[in-house]
Rosetta silent file (secondary structure, phi, psi, omega in degrees, C-alpha in Angstrom):
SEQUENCE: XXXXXXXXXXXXXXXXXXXXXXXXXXXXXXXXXXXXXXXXXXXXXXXXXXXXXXXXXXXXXXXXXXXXXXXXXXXXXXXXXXXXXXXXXXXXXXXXXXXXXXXXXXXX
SCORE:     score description
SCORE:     0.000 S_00000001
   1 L     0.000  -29.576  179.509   27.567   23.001   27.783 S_00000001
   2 H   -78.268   -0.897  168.980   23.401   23.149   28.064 S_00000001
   3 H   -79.412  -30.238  162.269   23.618   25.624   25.288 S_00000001
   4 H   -69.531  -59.715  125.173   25.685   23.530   23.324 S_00000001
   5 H    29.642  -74.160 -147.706   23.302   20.745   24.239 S_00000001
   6 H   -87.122  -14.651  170.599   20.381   22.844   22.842 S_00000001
   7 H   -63.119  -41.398 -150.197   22.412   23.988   19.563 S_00000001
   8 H  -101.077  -14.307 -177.203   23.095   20.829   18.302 S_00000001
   9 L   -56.720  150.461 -149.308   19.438   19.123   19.210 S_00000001
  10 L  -100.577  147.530 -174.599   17.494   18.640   16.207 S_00000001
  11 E  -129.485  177.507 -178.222   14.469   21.536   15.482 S_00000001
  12 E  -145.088  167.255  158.810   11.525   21.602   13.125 S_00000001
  13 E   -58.757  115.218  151.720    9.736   24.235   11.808 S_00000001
  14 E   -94.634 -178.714  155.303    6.497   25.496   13.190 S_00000001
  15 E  -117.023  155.342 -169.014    4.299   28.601   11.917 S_00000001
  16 L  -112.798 -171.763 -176.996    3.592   31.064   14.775 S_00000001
  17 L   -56.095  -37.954 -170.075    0.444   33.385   15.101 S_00000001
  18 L   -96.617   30.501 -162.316    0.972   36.141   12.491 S_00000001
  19 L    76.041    4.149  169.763    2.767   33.208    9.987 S_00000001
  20 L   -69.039  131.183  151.402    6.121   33.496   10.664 S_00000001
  21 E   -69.343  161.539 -151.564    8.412   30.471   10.956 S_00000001
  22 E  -153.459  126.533  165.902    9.611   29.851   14.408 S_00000001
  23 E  -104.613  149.794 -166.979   12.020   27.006   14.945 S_00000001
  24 E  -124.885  153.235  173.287   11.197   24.988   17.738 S_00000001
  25 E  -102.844  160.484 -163.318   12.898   21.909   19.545 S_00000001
  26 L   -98.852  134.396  161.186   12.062   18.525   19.269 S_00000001
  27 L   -92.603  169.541  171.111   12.184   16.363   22.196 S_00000001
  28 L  -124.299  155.827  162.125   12.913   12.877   22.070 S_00000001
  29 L  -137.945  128.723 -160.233   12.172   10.330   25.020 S_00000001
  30 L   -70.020   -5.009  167.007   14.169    7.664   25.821 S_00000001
  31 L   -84.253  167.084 -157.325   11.692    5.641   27.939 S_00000001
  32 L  -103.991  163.343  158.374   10.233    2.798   25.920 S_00000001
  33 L   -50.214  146.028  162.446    6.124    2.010   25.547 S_00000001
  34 L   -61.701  163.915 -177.962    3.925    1.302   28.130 S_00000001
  35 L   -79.610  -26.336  129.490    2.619   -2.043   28.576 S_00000001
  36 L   -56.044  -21.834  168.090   -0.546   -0.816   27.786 S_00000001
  37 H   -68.679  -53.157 -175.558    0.588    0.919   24.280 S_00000001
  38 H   -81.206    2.625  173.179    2.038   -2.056   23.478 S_00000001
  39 H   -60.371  -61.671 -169.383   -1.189   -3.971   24.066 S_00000001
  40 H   -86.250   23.229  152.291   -3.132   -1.380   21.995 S_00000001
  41 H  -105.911   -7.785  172.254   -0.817   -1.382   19.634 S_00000001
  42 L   111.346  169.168  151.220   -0.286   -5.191   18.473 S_00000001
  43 L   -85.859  172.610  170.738    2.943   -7.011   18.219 S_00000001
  44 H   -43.660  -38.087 -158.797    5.367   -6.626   14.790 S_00000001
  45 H   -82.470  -45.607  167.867    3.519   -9.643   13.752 S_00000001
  46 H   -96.022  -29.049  115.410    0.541   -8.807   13.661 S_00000001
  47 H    50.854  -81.031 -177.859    1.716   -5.583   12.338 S_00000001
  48 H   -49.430  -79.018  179.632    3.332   -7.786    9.499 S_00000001
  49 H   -20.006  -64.492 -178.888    0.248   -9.782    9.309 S_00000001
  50 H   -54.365  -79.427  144.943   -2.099   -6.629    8.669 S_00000001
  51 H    16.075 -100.243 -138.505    0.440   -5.438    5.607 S_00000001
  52 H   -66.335   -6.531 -153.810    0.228   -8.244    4.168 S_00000001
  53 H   -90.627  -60.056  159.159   -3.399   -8.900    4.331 S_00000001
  54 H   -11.360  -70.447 -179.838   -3.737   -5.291    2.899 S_00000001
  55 H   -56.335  -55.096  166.988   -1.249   -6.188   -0.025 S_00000001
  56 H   -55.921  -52.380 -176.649   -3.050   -9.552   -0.948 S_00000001
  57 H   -57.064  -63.963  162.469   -6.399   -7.699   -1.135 S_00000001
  58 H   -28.176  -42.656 -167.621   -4.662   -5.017   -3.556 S_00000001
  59 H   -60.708  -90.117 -154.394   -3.492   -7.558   -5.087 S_00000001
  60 H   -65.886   -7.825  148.544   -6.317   -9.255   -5.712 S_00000001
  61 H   -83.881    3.101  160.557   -8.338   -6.250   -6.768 S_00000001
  62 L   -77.048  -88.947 -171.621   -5.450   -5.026   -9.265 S_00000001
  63 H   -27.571  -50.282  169.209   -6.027   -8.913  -10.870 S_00000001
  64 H   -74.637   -3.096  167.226  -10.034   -8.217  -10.994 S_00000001
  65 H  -100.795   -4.675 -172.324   -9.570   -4.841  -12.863 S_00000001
  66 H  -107.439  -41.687  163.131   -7.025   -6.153  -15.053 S_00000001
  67 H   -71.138  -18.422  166.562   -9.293   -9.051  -16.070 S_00000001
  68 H   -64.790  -60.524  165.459  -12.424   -7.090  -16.233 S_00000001
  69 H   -42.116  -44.282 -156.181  -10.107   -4.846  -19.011 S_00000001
  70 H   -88.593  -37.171  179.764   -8.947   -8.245  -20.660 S_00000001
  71 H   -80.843   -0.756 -152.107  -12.536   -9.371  -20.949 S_00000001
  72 H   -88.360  -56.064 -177.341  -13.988   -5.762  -22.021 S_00000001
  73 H   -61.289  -69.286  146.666  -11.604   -6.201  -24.879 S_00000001
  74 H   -26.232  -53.737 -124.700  -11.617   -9.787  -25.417 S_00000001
  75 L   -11.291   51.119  173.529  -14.865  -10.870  -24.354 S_00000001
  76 L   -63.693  109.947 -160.427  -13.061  -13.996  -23.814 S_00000001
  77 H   -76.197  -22.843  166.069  -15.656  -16.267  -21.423 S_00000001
  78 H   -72.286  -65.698 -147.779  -12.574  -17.835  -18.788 S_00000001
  79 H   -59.458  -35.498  174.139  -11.205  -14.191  -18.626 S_00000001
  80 H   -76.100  -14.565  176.964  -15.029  -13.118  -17.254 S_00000001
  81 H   -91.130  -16.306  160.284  -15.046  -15.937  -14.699 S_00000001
  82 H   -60.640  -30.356 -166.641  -11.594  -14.217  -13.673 S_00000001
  83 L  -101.576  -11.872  165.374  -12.563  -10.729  -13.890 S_00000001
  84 L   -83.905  -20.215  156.710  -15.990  -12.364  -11.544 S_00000001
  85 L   101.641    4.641  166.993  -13.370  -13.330   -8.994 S_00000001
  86 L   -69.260  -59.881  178.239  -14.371  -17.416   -9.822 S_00000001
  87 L  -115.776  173.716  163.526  -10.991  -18.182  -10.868 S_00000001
  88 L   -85.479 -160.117  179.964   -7.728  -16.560  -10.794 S_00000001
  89 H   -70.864  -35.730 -161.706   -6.073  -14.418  -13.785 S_00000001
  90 H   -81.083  -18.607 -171.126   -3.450  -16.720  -14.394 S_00000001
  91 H   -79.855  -47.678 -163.493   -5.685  -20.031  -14.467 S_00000001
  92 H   -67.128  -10.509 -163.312   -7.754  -18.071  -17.125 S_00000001
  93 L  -111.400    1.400  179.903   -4.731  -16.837  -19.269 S_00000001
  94 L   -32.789  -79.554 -175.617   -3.492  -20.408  -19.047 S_00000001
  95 L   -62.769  -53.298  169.843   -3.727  -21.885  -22.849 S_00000001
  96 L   109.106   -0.552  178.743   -2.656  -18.298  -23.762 S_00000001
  97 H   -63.280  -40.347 -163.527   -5.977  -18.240  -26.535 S_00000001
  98 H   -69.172  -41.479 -172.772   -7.090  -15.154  -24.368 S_00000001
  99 H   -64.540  -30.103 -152.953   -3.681  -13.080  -24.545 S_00000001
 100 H  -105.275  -20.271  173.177   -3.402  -13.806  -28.315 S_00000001
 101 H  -102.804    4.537  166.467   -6.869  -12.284  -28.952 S_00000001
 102 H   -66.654  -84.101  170.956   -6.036   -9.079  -26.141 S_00000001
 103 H    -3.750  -85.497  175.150   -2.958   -8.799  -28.857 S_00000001
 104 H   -63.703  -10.421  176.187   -4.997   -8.497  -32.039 S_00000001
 105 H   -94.155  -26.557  154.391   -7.385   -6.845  -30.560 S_00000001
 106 H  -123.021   21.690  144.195   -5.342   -4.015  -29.739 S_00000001
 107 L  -137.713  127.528 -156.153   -2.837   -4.349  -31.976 S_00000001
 108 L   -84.137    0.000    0.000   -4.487   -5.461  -35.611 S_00000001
């Protein structure tokens, strides 16, 4: 039965010394983190928290390259205090005068 055990246990790949593949098995272990680990690792939450803070910056540095591009083209003066990070994109694209000369300007 420990043979059985060790058949069915899930393996990975390794490379050995002269570059062969060698499969080897993986353990798993069923005790949970320490109470230090989970210290130095955070809760979910702040976890969450970091993600999203990440995602909002991305964010908001996709929005100042896409307005920097709108103004390049444009040189529409709300779209440069957008693409300057003084307002957002959407405040600046507002009236829609900016969008309509991004349009003609690249397609006449």
């Amino acid at each position: 039965s420990n043979r059985l055990a060790r058949q069915r246990a899930p393996q990975r790949f390794e490379k050995s010394g002269d570059g062969s593949a060698v499969t080897v098995e993986v353990k798993f272990s069923m005790q949970g983190a320490s109470p230090e680990e989970r210290v130095a690792w955070g809760s979910i939450e702040q976890l969450d928290n970091s993600r999203e803070d990440q995602r909002r910056q991305q964010l908001r540095q996709d929005e100042c390259s896409v307005a920097q591009w709108i103004h390049a083209v444009t040189g529409d003066a709300t779209v440069e205090a957008a693409a300057a990070g003084e307002c957002p994109l959407h405040v600046a694209l507002e009236t829609g005068e900016a969008l309509c000369d991004l349009v003609n300007a690249i397609w006449p």
